[in-house]
N, C-alpha and C positions, 0 to 999 in steps of 0.2 A: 662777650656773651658766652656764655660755658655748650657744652656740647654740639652736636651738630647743629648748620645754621638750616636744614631742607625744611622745618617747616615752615619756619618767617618769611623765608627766602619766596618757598614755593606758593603756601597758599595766602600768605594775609592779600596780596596786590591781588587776589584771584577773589577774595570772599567779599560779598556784598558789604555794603556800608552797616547793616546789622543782619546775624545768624542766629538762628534756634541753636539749643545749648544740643538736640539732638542732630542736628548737622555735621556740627562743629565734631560731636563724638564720631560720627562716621566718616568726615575726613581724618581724624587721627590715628582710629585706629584703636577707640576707647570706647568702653562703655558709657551713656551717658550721666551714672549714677558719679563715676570720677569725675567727670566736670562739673556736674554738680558740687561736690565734695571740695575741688579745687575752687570753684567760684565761693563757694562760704568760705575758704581760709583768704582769698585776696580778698575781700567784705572788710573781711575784721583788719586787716594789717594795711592794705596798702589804702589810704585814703582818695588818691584818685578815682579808684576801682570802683570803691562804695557809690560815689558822686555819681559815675557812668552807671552802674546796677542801679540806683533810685530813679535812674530816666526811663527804662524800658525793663520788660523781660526779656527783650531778645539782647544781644552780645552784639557793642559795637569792635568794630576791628580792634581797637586798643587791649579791650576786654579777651579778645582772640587772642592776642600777642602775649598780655600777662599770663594765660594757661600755657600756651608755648613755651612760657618760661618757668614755671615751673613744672611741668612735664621734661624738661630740662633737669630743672633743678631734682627730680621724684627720682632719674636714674643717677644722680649722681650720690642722691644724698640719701635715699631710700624711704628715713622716715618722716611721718608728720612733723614733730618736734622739731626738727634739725631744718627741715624747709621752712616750718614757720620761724623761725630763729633768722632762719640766710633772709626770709622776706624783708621781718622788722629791720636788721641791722642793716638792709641795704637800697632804703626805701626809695630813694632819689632814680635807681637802676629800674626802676618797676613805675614811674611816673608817667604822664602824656606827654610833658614835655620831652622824655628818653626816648615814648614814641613818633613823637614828630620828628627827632634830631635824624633816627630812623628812618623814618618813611616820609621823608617830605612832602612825596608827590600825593598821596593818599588822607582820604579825610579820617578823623578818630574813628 
């Protein structure tokens, strides 16, 4: 996993089985128009994601944990381009199945 692990660590086993996308902003520490912004780029690239976003509006914990990661990835990498690049090329890393190997104990 690239940068620090304190948000997965701290809040997924903490957040209900699905969160408002404004929650989710106020525990990060973001606006919520960025989660926004990151939830349309995991839509288009990671197909798990999409499958989870067509069941609700609200954000199941998986959907938490792919922002996680690229909030991750956004300080590393800075621009769109370069994250949606890291997404595509590394799609298997950003899956449910990555989130269960994860979070055993916790449902998607």
């Amino acid at each position: 996993m690239l940068c620090n692990e304190k948000f997965n660590a701290v809040f997924i086993p903490d957040l209900d089985p699905y969160t408002e996308k404004t929650k989710l902003a106020e525990i990060m520490g973001l606006h919520r128009n960025t989660i926004g912004k990151w939830h349309k780029w995991a839509k288009m690239i990671v197909l798990d994601y999409k499958a989870e976003a067509e069941k609700t509006s609200l954000m199941s914990r998986y959907q938490c944990w792919v922002i996680g990661e690229i909030y991750r990835l956004s300080l590393l990498l800075k621009r769109k381009q370069m994250i949606c690049l890291h997404l595509r090329d590394n799609r298997p890393d950003y899956n449910i199945l990555k989130f269960k190997q994860i979070y055993k104990d916790y449902s998607i």
